[in-house]
C-alpha positions in Angstrom: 5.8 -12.3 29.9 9.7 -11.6 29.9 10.3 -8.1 27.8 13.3 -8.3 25.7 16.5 -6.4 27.1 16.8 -3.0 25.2 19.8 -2.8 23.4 22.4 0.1 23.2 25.0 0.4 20.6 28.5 2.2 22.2 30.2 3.5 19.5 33.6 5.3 21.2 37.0 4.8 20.1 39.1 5.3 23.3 39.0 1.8 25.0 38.4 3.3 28.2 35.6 5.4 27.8 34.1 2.6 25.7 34.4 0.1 28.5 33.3 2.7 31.1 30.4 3.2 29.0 29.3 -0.4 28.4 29.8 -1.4 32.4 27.0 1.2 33.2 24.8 -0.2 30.3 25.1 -3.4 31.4 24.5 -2.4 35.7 21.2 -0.6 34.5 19.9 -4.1 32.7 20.5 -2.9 29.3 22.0 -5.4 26.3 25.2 -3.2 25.1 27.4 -4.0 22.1 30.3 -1.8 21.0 32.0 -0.1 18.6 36.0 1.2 17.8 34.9 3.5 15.3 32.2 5.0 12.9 32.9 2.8 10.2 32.1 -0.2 12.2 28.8 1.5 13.6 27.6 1.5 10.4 28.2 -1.9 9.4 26.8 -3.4 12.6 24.0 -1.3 12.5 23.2 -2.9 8.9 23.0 -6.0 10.3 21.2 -5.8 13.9 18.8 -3.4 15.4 19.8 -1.1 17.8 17.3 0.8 20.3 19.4 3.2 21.1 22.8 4.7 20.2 25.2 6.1 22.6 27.7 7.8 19.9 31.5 10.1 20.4 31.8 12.8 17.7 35.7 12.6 17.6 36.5 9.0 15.8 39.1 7.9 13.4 38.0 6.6 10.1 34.3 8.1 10.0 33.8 10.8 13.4 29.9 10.7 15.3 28.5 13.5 12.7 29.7 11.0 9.8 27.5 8.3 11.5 24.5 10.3 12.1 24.7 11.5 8.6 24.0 7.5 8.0 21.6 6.6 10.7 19.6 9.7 9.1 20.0 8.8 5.6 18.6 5.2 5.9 15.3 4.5 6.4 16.0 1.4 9.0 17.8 3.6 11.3 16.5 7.4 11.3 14.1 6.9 13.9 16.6 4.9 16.2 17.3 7.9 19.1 21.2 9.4 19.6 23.0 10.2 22.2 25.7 12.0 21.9 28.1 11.8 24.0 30.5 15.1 24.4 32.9 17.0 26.5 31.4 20.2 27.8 33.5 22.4 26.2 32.9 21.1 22.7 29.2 22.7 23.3 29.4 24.0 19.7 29.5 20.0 17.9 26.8 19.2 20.6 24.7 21.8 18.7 25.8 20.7 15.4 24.3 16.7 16.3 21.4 18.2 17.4 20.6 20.2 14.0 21.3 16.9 12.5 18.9 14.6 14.4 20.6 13.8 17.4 18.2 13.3 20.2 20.2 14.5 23.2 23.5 14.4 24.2 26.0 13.7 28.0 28.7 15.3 28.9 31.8 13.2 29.2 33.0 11.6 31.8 29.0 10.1 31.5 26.9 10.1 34.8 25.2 6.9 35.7 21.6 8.7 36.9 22.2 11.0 34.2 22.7 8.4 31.5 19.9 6.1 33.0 17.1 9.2 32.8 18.6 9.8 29.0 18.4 6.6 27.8 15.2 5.6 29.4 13.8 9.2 28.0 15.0 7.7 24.5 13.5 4.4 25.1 9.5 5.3 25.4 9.8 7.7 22.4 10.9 4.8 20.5 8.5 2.4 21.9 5.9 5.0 21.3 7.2 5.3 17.8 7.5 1.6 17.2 3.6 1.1 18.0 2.5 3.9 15.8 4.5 2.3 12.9 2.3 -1.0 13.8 -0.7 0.6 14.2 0.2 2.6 10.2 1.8 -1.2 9.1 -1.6 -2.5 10.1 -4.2 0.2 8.6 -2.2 0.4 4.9 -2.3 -3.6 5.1 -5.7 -3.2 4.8 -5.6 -1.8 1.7 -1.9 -2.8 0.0 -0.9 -5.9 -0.3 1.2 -6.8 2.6 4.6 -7.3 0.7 4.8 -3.6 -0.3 3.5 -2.2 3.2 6.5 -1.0 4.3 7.4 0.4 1.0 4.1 2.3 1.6 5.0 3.4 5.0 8.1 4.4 3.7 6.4 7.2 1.5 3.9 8.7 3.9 4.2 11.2 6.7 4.0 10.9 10.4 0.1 11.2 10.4 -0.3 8.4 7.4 -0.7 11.1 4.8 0.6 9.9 1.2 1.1 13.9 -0.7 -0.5 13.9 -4.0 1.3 12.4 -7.1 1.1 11.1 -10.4 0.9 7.6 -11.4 0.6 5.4 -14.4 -1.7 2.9 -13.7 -5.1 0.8 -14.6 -7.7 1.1 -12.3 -10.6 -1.5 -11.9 -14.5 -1.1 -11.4 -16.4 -4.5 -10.5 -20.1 -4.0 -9.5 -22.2 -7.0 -8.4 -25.7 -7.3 -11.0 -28.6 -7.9 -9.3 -27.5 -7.5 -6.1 -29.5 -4.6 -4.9 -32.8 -6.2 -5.5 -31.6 -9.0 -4.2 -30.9 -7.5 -1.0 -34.3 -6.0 -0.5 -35.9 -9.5 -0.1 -33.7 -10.5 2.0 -33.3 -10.1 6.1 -30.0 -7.4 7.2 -28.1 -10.1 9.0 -28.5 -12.6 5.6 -27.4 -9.7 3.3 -24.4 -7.9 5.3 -22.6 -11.7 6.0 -23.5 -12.5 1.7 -21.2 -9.1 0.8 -18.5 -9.6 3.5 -18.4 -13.1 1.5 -18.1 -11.4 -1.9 -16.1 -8.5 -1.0 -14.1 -10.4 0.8 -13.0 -13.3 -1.7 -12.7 -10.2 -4.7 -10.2 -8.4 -2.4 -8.1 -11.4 -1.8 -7.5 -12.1 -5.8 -7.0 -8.2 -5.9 -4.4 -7.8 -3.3 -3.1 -11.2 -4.4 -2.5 -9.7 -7.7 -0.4 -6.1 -6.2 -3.7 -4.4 -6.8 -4.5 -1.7 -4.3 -8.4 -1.5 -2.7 -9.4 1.8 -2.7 -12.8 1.6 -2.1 -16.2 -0.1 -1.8 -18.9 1.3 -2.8 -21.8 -0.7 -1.7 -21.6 -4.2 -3.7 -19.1 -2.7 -5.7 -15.7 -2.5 -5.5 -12.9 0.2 -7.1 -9.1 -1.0 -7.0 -6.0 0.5 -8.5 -2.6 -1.4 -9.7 0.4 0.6 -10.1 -0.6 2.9 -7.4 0.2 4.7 -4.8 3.8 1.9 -5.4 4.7 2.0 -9.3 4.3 -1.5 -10.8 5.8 -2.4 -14.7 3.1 -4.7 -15.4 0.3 -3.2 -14.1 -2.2 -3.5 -16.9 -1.4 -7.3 -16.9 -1.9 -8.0 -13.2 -5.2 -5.7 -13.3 -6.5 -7.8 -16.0 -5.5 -11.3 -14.7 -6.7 -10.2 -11.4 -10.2 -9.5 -13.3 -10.6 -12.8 -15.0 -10.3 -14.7 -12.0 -12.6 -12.5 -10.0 -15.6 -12.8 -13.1 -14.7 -16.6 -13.1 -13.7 -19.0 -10.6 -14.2 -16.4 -7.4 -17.1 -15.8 -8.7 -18.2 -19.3 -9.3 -17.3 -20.2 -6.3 -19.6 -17.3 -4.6 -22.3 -18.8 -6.5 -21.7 -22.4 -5.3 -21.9 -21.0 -1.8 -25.1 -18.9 -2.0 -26.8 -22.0 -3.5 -25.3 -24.9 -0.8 -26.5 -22.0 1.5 -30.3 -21.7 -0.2 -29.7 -17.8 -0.9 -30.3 -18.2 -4.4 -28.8 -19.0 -7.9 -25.9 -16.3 -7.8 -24.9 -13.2 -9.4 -22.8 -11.9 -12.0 -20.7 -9.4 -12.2 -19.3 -6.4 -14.4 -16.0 -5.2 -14.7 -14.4 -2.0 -16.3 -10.7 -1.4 -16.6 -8.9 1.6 -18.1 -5.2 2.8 -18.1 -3.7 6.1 -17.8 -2.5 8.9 -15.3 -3.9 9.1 -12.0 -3.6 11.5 -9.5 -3.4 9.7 -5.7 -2.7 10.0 -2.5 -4.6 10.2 1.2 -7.7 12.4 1.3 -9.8 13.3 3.7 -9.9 15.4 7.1 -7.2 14.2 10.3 -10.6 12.0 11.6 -10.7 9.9 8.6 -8.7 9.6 5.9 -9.0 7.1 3.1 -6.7 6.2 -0.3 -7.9 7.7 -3.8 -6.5 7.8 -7.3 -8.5 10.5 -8.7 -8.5 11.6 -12.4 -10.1 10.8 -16.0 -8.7 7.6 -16.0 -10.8 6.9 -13.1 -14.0 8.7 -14.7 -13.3 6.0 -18.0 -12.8 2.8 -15.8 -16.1 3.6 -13.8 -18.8 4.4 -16.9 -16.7 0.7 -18.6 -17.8 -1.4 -15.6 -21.4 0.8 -16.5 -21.7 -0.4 -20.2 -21.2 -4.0 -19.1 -25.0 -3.5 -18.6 -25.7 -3.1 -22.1 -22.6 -4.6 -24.0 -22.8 -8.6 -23.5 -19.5 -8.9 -22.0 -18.2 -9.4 -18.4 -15.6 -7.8 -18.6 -14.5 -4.2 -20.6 -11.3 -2.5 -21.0 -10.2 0.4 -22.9 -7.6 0.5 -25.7 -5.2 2.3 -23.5 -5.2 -0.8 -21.2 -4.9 -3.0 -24.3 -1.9 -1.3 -25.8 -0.1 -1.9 -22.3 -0.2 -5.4 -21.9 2.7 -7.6 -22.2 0.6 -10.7 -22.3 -0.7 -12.3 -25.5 -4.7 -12.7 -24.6 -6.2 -13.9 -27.8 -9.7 -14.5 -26.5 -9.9 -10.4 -26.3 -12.1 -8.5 -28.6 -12.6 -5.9 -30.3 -15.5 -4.1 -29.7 -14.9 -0.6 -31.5 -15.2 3.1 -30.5 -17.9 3.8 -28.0 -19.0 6.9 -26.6 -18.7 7.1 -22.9 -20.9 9.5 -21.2 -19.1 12.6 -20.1 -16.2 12.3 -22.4 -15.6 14.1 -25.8 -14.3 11.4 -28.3 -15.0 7.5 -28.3 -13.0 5.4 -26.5 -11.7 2.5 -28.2 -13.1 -0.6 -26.4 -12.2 -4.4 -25.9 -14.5 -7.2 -24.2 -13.8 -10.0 -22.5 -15.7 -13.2 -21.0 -18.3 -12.4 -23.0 -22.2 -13.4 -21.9 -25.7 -13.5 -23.0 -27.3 -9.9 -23.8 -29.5 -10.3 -20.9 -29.2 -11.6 -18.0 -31.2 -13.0 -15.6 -30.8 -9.5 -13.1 -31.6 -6.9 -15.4 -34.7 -5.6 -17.0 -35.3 -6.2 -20.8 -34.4 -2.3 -22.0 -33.0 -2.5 -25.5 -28.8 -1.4 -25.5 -28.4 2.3 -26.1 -28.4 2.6 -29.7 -25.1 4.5 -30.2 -23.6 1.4 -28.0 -25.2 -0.7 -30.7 -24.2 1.0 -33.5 -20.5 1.2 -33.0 -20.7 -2.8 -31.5 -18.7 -4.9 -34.4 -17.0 -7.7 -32.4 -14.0 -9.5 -34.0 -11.6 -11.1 -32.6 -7.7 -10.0 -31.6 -6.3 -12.5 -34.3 -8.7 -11.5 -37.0 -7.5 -7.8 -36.6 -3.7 -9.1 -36.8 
C-alpha cells in the first residue's frame, strides 16, 4: 500500500533560503508547501495539516516565536514537531524556541544529511504520537459518544488520565429483574451472548442520547449525562434516554429472547438523580476506568433499588424533576421517601408505572415507610 508523502510546511521570508529549503524537501521525497511570513503560517496551517514545520525566527509581520506561540496555543497544532531553523550565532533565540516547544532546530545555511536525520527524527515521534491518539480516540469511544471523543481527548493527559472535577449532571442506574435466577438455569455460552444482547442495545440508546457508560455491573448498567463533557440538558436526555431503554429496547429484547425460546423476557428498573458529581479516571497505570463519584451517585443507585418495591419502572428524584426543560405530564408524584443511607427524604417521581409484582420477584410486602409516604398523583393535578 502506497504511504502518503509527509508534508513540511517552510515558513522563511527570504526567497532564497525559502527556495533552498523547499528543493531539499522535495529531493528527500517529502511534500513541501511554503510560507513568506508568520502570518501566513498560521492561516495555512488552519486549513491543512502539516507533519512537520521547518520555521525562521526573524519574519516581518509575525517572527518564528510568534508562530510557535500559535502552533502551541491551539490544540490542532501543538503536537505538530518544529524545527527551527537559525544562524549559529543567534544561539540565544534557538534556546528561547526550545523553552517554548520547539523540537529541534538547524543552523542556517541548512545541511541536506543534517536536515534529512532532523526531520525524519520529527517524523516517528509524530507517527508514534498520532497512533497513541488513535489507540486514546478508540478506548474513550468506548465509553463517550463518538461526537464528543475528541473533546474528551482534548481534556485528558498523555496517559488517558481525566484530573478530578466537579460536574452537574444526572446519573442513571438500570438493573435487569430477574435476571440472576434466570441465568442460573441456563448454560454459560446462552447467558454471556443474552447480556451482550441487552447491554449492548441499552448502551446504544445511552450513547445515542450524549450519556456517558461508566460501568456495568453485572446485568446492570450505571451511565452519566453531563459528564466528564458538560451538557445544558442533561436531565432531559437522561430521562428520554431511560424511557426508550424501559420501553421499546426493551421490548424488543423481549421479542428476541422469545423468537429465540429463552423465555418470556425481563423487566427492568431504572433510578435517576441530579446533582454534583465528582469524576474523572480512577484506577492504577494497568487499568484505569471512568467514575463520577459522589451522593448524587449514592441517590441514583438506592432509586433504581426501590423500583423493587414502588410499582414503577422508572424513578427519579425531585432534583432531576426540577431540571427538566421538557413538559412530561405522564410523571408522578410519588412523595418523600427515605432512601437508605441518607438523612432526610428525598422527594420522588415515578414513571412507566407497572403491576406491584412482577413476575421475577418474590411476594415480600413493600417496606412500610415506602408504603406509607406512597400518594401518587399526577404532574397536572399538583399544577
Amino acid at each position: 500500500m502506497k504511504m502518503d508523502r509527509p508534508r513540511i510546511l517552510v515558513v522563511d521570508d527570504d526567497p532564497v533560503n525559502r527556495m533552498f529549503l523547499t528543493k531539499l524537501v522535495e529531493k528527500e521525497g517529502y511534500l513541501p508547501s511554503t510560507a513568506a511570513n508568520g502570518r501566513i503560517a498560521c492561516e495555512m496551517l488552519e486549513e491543512h495539516d502539516v507533519d512537520v514545520i521547518l520555521l525562521d525566527i526573524e519574519m516581518p509581520e509575525m517572527d518564528g516565536f510568534g508562530v510557535l506561540e500559535h502552533v502551541q496555543q491551539n490544540t490542532r497544532t501543538r503536537h505538530i514537531p518544529v524545527i527551527m531553523i537559525s544562524a549559529i550565532e543567534d544561539i540565544d533565540s534557538v534556546v528561547k524556541a526550545i523553552n517554548m516547544g520547539a523540537t529541534d532546530y538547524i543552523p542556517k545555511p541548512a545541511n541536506k544529511v543534517l536536515l534529512r536525520a532532523r526531520v525524519d527524527a520529527c517524523l516517528n515521534w509524530k507517527r508514534i504520537h498520532d497512533l497513541e491518539q488513535d489507540r486514546m480516540r478508540d478506548t474513550f469511544a468506548r465509553f463517550v459518544p463518538a461526537s464528543i471523543v475528541d473533546e474528551v481527548l482534548l481534556q485528558a493527559d498523555e496517559n488517558l488520565n481525566l484530573g478530578g472535577e466537579r460536574r452537574v449532571a444526572t446519573i442513571l442506574f438500570a438493573d435487569l429483574r430477574g435476571f440472576t435466577s434466570w441465568a442460573e438455569e441456563n448454560p454459560p455460552d446462552i447467558v454471556i451472548r443474552t447480556l451482550n444482547r441487552y447491554l449492548g442495545s441499552m448502551s446504544d440508546v445511552i450513547l445515542d442520547h450524549g450519556g456517558t457508560l461508566v460501568s456495568y455491573l453485572g446485568d446492570g448498567i450505571m451511565a452519566a449525562f453531563g459528564a466528564p463533557i458538560e451538557q445544558e440538558y442533561h436531565a432531559d436526555l437522561a430521562l428520554a434516554a431511560a424511557r426508550m431503554m424501559a420501553t421499546e429496547v426493551l421490548s424488543d429484547f423481549n421479542s428476541w429472547m422469545l423468537a429465540e425460546e429463552l423465555g418470556r423476557g425481563f423487566k427492568v428498573g431504572i433510578g435517576l438523580n441530579s446533582g454534583q458529581v465528582m469524576s474523572g479516571t480512577v484506577g492504577s497505570e494497568r487499568r484505569l476506568e471512568y467514575a463520577a463519584v459522589g451522593d448524587t451517585t449514592n441517590t441514583a443507585a438506592r432509586l433504581e433499588q426501590l423500583t423493587k418495591e414502588i410499582p414503577y419502572a422508572l424513578l427519579l428524584s425531585n432534583e432531576t424533576y426540577t431540571m427538566l426543560t421538557t413538559d412530561f405530564q405522564d410523571l408522578d408524584f410519588i412523595g418523600e421517601v427515605p432512601l437508605r443511607g441518607k438523612r432526610s427524604s428525598v422527594g420522588v417521581w415515578g414513571g412507566l408505572p407497572s403491576a406491584p409484582h412482577d413476575a421475577h420477584h418474590h411476594d415480600e410486602p413493600i417496606d412500610s415507610r415506602v408504603q406509607a409516604s406512597v400518594h401518587p398523583f399526577s404532574r397536572a393535578a399538583r399544577s
